[in-house]
C-alpha positions in Angstrom: 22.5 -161.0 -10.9 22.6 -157.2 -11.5 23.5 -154.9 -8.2 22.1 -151.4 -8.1 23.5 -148.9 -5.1 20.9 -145.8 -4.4 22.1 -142.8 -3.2 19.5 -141.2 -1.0 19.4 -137.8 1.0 16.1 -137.6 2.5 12.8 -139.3 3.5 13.8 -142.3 1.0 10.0 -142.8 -0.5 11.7 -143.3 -4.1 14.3 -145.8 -2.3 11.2 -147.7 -0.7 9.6 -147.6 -3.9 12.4 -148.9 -5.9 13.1 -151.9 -3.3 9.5 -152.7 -3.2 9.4 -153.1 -7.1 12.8 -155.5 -7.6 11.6 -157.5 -4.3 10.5 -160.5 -6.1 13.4 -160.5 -9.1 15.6 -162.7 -8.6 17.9 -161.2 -11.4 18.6 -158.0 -9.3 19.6 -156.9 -5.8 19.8 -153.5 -3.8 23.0 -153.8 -2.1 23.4 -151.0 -0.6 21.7 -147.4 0.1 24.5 -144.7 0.9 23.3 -140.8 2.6 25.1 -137.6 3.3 22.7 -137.0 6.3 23.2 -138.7 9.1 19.9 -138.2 10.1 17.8 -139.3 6.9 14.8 -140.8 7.2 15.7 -143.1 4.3 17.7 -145.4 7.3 14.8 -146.1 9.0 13.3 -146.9 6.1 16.2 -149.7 5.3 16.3 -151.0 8.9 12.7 -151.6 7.9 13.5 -153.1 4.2 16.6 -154.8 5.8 18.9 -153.2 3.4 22.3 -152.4 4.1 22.7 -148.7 4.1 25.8 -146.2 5.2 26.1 -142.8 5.8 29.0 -140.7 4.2 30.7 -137.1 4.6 30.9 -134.7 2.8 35.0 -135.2 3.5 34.6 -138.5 2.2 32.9 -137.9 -0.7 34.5 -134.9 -2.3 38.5 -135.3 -0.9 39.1 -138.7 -0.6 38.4 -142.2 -2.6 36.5 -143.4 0.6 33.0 -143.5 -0.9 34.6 -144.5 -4.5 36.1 -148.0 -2.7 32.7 -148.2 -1.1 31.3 -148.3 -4.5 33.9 -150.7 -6.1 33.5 -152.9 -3.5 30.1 -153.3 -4.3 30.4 -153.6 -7.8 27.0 -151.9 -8.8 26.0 -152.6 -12.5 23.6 -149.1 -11.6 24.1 -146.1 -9.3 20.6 -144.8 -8.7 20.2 -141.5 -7.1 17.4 -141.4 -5.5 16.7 -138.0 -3.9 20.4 -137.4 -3.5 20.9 -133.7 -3.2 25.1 -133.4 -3.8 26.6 -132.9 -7.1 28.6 -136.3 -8.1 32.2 -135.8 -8.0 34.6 -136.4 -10.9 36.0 -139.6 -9.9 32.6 -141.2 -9.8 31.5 -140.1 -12.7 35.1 -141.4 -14.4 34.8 -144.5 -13.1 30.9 -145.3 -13.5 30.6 -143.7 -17.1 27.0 -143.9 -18.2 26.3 -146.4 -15.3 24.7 -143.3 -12.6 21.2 -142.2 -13.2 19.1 -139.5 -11.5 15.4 -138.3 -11.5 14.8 -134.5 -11.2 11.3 -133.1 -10.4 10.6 -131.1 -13.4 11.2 -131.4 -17.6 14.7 -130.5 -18.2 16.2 -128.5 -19.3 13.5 -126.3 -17.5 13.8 -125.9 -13.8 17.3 -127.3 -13.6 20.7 -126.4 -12.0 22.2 -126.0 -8.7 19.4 -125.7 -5.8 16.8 -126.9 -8.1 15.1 -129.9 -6.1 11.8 -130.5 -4.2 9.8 -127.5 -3.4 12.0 -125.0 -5.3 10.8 -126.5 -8.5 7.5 -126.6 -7.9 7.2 -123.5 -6.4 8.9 -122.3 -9.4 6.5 -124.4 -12.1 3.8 -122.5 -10.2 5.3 -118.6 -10.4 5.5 -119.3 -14.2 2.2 -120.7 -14.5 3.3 -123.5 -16.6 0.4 -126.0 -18.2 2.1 -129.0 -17.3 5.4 -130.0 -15.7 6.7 -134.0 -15.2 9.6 -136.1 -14.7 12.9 -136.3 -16.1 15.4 -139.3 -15.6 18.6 -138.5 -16.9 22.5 -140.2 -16.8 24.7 -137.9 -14.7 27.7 -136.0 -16.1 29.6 -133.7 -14.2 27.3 -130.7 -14.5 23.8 -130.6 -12.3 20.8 -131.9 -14.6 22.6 -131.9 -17.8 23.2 -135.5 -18.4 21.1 -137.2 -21.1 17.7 -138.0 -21.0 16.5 -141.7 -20.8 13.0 -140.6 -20.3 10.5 -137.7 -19.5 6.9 -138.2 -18.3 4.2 -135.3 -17.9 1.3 -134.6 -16.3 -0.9 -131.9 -17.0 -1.5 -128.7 -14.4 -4.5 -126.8 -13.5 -3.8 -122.9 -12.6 -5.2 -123.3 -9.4 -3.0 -126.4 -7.9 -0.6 -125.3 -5.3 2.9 -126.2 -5.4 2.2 -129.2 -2.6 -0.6 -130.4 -5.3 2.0 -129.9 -8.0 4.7 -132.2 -6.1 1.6 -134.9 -5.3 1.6 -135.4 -9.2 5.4 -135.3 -9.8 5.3 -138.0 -7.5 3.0 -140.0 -8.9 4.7 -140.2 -11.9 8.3 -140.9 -10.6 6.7 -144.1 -8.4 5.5 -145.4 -11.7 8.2 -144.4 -14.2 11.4 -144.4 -12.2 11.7 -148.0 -11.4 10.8 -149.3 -14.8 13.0 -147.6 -16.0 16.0 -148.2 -14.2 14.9 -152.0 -14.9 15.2 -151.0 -18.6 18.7 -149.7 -18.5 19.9 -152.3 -15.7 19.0 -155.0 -18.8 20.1 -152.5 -21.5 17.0 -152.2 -22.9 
């Protein structure tokens, strides 16, 4: 059986959406959601989906190996993040190599970097006018948005859809794409 551990930071619609597609394969398990905020809405969402889930930190995360044991105690084959907002410290990314994967809200490199998540990017995809915008799942490296792409999916814009009507397509694609995907490299396919 192959384990995947989501980090998660807000409402946790990718995290329900992800849970909801593995539900009925038997070949892989959620075992654990972990959040920064202690207030996410992404718990109530696992208290609902009756999947373990922890809250972490910042202390933990960044100055100590306390979310690092977390993880090996898990043993994840995948660390998904899944709306996860922080910048993944060194010693995660040394001891998962090529095993964390993230989805950002726009077509890298475009739209990319520190504070770069949500709203920002749309609102930004709007101020330039672009014709179309998308998804972008990516491996994580140490710097924000700059691992390697996996896969990009886009969707076409119309100049007169708002930034809300912009992120309504975004996330369309990322609840078709994104768990697929991680499917894909969970079987290294």
């Amino acid at each position: 059986m192959k384990s995947i551990v989501l980090f998660a930071s807000g409402s946790g619609s990718n995290v329900e959406n992800i849970v909801q597609y593995f539900h009925t394969n038997p070949e892989v398990s959620i075992s654990c959601v972990l959040s920064n905020k202690r207030d996410a809405k992404v718990f109530e969402r696992c208290n609902r989906l009756k999947i373990n889930a922890l809250y972490f930190n910042k202390h933990s995360f960044y100055n100590s190996d306390c979310v690092l044991n977390v993880l090996k105690s898990l043993s994840p084959d995948l660390i998904v993040l899944a709306g996860f907002l922080w910048k993944i410290p060194d010693n995660l990314i040394n001891s998962y190599p090529n095993k964390i994967i993230n989805i950002h809200p726009a077509l890298l490199p475009k739209y990319g970097g520190k504070g770069m998540y949500g709203m920002h990017v749309h609102e930004s995809v709007k101020v330039n006018n672009e014709s179309e915008t998308g998804i972008t799942i990516h491996y994580v490296n140490e710097n924000y948005d700059e691992g390697a792409i996996i896969k990009q999916a886009k969707v076409a814009l119309n100049p007169n859809d708002t930034p809300e009507m912009i992120a309504e397509k975004v996330h369309h694609l990322e609840y078709e794409h994104f768990p697929k995907v991680i499917e894909q490299v969970l079987m290294g396919k």
